[in-house]
Backbone as JSON, one array per atom type, in Angstrom:
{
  "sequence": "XXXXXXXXXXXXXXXXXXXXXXXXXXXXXXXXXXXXXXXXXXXXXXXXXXXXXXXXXXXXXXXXXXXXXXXXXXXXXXXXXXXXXXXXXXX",
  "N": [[4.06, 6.14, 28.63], [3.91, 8.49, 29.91], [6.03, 8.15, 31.72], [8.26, 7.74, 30.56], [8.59, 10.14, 29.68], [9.18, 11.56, 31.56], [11.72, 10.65, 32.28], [14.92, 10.75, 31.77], [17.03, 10.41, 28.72], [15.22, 8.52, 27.73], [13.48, 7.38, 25.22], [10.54, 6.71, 23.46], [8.56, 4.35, 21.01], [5.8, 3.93, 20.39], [2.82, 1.7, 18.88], [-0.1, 2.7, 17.4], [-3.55, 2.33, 17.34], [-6.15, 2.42, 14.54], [-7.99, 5.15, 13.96], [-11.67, 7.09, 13.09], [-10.61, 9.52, 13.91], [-7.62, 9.59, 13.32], [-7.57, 8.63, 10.95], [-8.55, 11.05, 9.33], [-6.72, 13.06, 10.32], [-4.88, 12.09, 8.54], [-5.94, 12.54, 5.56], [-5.37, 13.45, 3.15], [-2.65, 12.49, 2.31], [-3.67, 9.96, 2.09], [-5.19, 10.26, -0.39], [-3.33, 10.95, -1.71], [-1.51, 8.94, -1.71], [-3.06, 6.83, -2.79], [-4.03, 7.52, -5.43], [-1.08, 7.98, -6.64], [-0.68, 4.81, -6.09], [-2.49, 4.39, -8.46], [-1.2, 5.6, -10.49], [1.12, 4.05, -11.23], [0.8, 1.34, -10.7], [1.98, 0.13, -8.48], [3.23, -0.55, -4.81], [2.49, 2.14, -2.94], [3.71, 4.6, -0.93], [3.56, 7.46, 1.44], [4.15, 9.53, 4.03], [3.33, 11.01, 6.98], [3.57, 13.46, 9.91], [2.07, 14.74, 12.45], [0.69, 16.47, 15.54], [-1.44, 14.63, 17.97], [-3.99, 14.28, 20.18], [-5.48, 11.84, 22.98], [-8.77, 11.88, 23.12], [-9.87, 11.2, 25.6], [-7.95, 9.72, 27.12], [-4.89, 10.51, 27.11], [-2.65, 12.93, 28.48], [-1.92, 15.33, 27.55], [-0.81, 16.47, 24.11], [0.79, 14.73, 21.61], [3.64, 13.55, 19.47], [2.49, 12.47, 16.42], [3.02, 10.05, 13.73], [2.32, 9.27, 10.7], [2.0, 6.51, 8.1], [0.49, 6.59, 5.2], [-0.64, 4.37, 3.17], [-0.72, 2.86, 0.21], [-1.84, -0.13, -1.58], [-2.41, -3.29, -3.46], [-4.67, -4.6, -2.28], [-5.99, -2.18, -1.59], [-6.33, 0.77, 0.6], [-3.76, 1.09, 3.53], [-3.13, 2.04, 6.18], [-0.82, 3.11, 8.49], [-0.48, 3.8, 12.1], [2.18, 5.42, 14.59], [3.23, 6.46, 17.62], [5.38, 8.87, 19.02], [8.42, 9.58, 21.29], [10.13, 10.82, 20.36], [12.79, 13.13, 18.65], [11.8, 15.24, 15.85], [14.51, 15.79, 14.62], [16.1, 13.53, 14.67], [14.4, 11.63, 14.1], [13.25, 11.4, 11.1], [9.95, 11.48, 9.36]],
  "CA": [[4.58, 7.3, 27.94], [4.21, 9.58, 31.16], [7.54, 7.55, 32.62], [9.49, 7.5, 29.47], [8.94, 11.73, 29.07], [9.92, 12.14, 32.66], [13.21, 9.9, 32.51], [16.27, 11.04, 31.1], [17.21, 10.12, 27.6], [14.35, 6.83, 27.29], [12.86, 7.19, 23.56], [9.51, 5.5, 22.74], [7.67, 4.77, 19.59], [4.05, 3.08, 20.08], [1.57, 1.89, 17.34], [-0.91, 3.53, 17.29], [-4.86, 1.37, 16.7], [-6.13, 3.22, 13.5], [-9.3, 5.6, 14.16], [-11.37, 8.33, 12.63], [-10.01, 10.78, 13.91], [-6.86, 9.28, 12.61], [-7.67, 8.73, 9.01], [-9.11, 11.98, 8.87], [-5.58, 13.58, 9.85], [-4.17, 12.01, 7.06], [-6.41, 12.45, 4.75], [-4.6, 14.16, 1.95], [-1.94, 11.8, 2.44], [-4.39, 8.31, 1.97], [-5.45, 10.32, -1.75], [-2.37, 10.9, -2.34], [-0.85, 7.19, -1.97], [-3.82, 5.85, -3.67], [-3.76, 8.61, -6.87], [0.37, 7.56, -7.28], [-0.91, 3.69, -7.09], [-3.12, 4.26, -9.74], [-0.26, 6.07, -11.84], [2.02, 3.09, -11.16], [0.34, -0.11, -9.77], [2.99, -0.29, -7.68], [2.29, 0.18, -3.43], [2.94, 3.52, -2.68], [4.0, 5.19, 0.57], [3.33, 8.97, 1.91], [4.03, 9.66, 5.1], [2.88, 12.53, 7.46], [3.82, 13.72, 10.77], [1.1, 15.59, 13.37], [0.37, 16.42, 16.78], [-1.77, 14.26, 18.17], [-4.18, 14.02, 21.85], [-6.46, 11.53, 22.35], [-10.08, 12.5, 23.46], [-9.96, 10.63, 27.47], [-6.42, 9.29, 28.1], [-3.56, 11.22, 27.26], [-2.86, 14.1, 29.03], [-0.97, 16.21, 26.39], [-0.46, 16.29, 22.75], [2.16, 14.37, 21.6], [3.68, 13.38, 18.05], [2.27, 11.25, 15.96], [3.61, 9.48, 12.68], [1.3, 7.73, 10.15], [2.26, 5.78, 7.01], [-0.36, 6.07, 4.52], [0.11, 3.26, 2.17], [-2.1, 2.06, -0.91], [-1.21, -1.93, -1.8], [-3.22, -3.97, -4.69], [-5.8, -5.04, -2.27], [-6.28, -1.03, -0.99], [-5.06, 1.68, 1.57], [-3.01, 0.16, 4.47], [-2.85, 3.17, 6.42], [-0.21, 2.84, 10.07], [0.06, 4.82, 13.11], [2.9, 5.39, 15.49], [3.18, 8.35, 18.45], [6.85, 8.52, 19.51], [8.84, 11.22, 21.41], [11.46, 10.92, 19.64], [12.67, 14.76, 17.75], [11.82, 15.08, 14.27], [15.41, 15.91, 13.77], [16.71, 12.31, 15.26], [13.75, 10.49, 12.97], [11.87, 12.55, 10.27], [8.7, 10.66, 9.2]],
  "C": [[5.02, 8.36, 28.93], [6.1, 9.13, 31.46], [8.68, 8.03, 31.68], [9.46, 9.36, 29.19], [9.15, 12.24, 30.3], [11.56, 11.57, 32.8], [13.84, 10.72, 31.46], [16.04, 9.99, 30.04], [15.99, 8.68, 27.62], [13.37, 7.56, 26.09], [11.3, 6.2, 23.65], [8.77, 5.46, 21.35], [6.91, 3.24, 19.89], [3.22, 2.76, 18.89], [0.48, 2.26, 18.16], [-2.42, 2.6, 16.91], [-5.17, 2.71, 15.36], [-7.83, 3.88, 13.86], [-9.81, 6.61, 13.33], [-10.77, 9.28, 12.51], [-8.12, 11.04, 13.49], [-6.58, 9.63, 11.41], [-7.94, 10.21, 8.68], [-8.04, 12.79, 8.84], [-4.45, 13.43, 9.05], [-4.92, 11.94, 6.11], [-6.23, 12.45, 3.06], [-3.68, 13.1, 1.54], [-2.48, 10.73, 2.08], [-4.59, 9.13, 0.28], [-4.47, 10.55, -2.06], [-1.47, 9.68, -2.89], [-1.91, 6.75, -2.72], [-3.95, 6.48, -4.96], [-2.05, 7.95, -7.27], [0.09, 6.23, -7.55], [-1.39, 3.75, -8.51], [-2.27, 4.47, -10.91], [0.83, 4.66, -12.35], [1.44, 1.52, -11.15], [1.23, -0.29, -9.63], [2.75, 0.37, -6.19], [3.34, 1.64, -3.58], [2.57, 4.25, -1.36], [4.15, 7.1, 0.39], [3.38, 8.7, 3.69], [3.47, 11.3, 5.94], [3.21, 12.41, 9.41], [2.95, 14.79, 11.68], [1.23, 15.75, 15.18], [-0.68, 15.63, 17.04], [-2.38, 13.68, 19.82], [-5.43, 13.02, 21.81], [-7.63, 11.86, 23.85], [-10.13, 12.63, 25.19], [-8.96, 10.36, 27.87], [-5.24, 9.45, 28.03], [-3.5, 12.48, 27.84], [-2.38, 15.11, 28.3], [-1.09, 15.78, 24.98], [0.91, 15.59, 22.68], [2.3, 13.82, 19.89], [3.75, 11.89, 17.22], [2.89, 11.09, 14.37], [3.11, 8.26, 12.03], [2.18, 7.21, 8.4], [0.87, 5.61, 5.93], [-0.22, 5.53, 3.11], [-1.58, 3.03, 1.33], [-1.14, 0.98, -1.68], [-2.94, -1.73, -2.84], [-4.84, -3.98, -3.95], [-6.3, -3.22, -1.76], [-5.55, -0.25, -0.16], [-4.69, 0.69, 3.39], [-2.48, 1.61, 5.75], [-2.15, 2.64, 8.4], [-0.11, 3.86, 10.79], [0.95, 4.35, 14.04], [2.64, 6.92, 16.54], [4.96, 7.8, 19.34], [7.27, 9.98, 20.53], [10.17, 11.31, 20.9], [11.66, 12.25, 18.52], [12.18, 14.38, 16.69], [13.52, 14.8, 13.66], [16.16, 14.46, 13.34], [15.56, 11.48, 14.33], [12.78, 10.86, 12.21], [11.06, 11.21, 9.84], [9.36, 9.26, 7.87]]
}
């Protein structure tokens, strides 16, 4: 990530493993997709967009982008951290 935010124009978007401190910043977002399944039974997507540092090995905040999804069997919740603007790829 360091390389790719010192180079000229190079873009990245990482997944992300899924952790507390994850879930917990989407929180709103996981009852929200699983409250619209219920209205529908059909999956249902919310997305959310944060800052995000993690505890020992990033040196900065940087922006993260989760998917919190609720499917038949439950929530399916994804992370990405990109540097890519918001304007160039809103959530």
């Amino acid at each position: 990530m360091k390389w790719c935010e010192h180079s000229t124009n190079v873009f990245y978007v990482f997944g992300l493993a899924k952790n507390p401190r994850l879930l917990k910043k989407i929180g709103k977002e996981l009852v929200e997709a699983r409250d619209l399944y219920e209205e529908t039974k059909e999956a249902s997507r919310v997305f959310a967009d944060f800052m995000y540092r993690t505890v020992e090995t990033w040196c900065r905040c940087r922006r993260g982008v989760a998917k919190a999804e609720h499917l038949e069997k439950g929530g399916n919740p994804r992370f990405i951290v990109t540097n890519l603007p918001e304007e160039y790829a809103t959530p």
